[in-house]
C-alpha angles and dihedrals in degrees: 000000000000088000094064092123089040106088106120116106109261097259107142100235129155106260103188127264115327118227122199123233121271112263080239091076101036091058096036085046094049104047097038080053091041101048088034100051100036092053087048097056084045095057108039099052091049081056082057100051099039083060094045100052111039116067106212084050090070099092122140086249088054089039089066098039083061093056086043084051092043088049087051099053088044085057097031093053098029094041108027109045092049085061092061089056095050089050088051105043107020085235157069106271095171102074133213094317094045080048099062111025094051088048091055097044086048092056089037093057096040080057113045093052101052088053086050089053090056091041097062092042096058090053091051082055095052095048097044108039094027113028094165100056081037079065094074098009097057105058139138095238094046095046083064105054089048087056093049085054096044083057108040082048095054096036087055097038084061101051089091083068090069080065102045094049123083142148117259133186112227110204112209118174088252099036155011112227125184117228136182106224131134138291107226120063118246086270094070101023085054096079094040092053092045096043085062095034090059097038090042101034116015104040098044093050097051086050097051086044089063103037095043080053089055090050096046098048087056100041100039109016110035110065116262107262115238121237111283085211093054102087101039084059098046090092095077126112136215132032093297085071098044085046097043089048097042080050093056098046099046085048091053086044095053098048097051083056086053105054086046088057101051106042078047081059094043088043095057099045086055083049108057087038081065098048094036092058102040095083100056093031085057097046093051098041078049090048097045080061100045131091089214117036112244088233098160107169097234106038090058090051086057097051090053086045092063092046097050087053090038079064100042113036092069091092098052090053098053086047084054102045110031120062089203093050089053100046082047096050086049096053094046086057096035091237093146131039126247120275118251094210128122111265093197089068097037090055089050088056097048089046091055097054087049094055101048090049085058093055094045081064101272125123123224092233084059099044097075083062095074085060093217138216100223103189102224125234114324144161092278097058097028119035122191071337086263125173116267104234130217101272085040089046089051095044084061089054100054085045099058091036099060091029 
């Protein structure tokens, strides 16, 4: 990725007299990739630990927004920070080694985000379009391994780039600068470019085209089902039937929003992947067609610019759009006390969700894929947070136990 302007075979010709570049872009370069990428790495390992630490957070979704965090640290580290040097200097300051293995780690990173981008799509269609596949296909263990395999492919697929890279003098009038570019000439590096910009770009984005479509057409167009245990149970009397049914609808309801909520924040993130990467992915198809590469300053600086936020507003989008994610991010920076409310009756209410989600035909194993937006305590579950007594303990359990 750093090489976008580098695409000349590595014959060492004069190529006239070298100018540096204008104190206006080094300091403008360094501060946009500074503030950029730093807020990127920030952000993105407080999206892993917050995964990792919080229990209810380990869900296969999040599962796959961790590998996507993990890829962008990889770019915006591997990708990013060089490009400070190079404003700095005009030149590569990191030798053979730095050459090749940067440039592996760049492409490693491109592509395994990409894959973890498809990855997570593909749950969200599962779940969605076929929740009771999703049952045994969208679990936590099996969201791993298809990590591990999104990995060990990728990591595998670049190691052709330890063969591409490598370090070339470039000889000016003025001066002689060292580059890390590639061996072979654009003959021979075309194919290679358009082979992963088709697996990692083009591919990924017309499948999610088409399963975000599918997704959309059953949450937002298709009307919601109503619950199949509704009417049997319409024949009860008293006030245990009208609260059990008012529970279970606001529950459907609420996970319907839920799942709205969620595939708007993954959207999003496919979208921007798509605008973010335009930019770079059109300068270099154009240049693969060009005698003389378009290489303007600026306009490169702008194409590195995408793909470094690309990298790092992830995690801004997932603080906007997901309550969990935001009440997360808060307790990992101790931005908000500790609540004071009872966690045996929270517990209670949280058991009891999860339970009537199973017997609506959902397992429990498949439930933390919604990634749901459970409300906390309130007035409605706890009211004056009162103790249940024992005729209002043993109503609960009636309750759960015929739900």
């Amino acid at each position: 990725m750093e090489n976008v302007t580098l695409f000349g075979s590595s014959n060492n010709q004069t190529l006239g007299v070298w100018t540096d570049q204008s104190s206006e872009y080094k300091v403008v370069s360094v501060l946009l990739v500074i503030a950029i990428c730093g807020a990127g790495i920030v952000g993105n390992v407080m999206v892993i630990l917050v995964v990792l630490t919080t229990k209810h957070m380990r869900t296969p979704t999040n599962c796959y927004l961790v590998s996507l965090a993990v890829a962008d640290l990889i770019v915006l580290t591997a990708a990013g920070l060089p490009n400070i040097t190079e404003s700095l200097f005009g030149e590569w300051v990191y030798g053979y080694g730095g050459c090749l293995s940067i440039t592996y780690l760049q492409y490693l990173g491109i592509n395994a985000s990409a894959c973890s981008i498809t990855a997570f799509t593909v749950e969200r269609y599962i779940a969605i379009c076929h929740p009771i596949k999703a049952q045994f296909l969208c679990t936590l263990s099996r969201a791993k391994k298809i990590i591990v395999l999104v990995w060990a492919f990728t990591t595998l697929y670049c190691v052709m780039w330890f063969c591409l890279a490598d370090i070339e003098r470039q000889t000016y009038v003025n001066v002689t600068l060292t580059m890390c570019a590639y061996k072979v000439s654009r003959t021979q590096y075309k194919p290679i470019y358009f082979a992963d910009f088709t697996l990692f770009y083009v591919i990924p984005l017309l499948l999610a085209s088409v399963l975000y479509g599918l997704i959309a057409r059953i949450l937002f167009l298709n009307p919601l089902p109503s619950d199949p245990k509704e009417k049997p149970q319409s024949w009860r009397k008293g006030s245990c039937a009208g609260s059990k049914r008012h529970s279970k609808n606001s529950s459907f309801g609420s996970t319907a929003a839920s799942r709205r909520q969620v595939t708007k924040m993954l959207a999003v993130v496919v979208i921007l992947f798509a605008l973010l990467w335009m930019p770079y992915r059109t300068l270099v198809v154009v240049n693969s067609f060009l005698n003389e590469p378009y290489s303007n300053s600026w306009f490169v600086l702008f194409c590195r610019l995408c793909i470094y936020l690309n990298s790092a507003i992830n995690p801004v989008i997932y603080n906007a759009m997901s309550q969990k994610f935001r009440a997360a991010f808060r307790k990992l920076c101790h931005c908000r006390p500790q609540s004071s409310q009872k966690p045996a009756t929270y517990s209670m209410a949280l058991t009891y969700s999860v339970i009537k989600e199973t017997s609506n035909g959902q397992s429990p194993d498949h439930y933390p894929t919604e990634m749901e937006e459970l409300p906390g305590p309130s007035k409605e579950f706890l009211p004056g947070r009162k103790k249940l007594s024992y005729k209002e303990s043993s109503l609960s359990d009636s309750m759960i136990s015929s739900a």
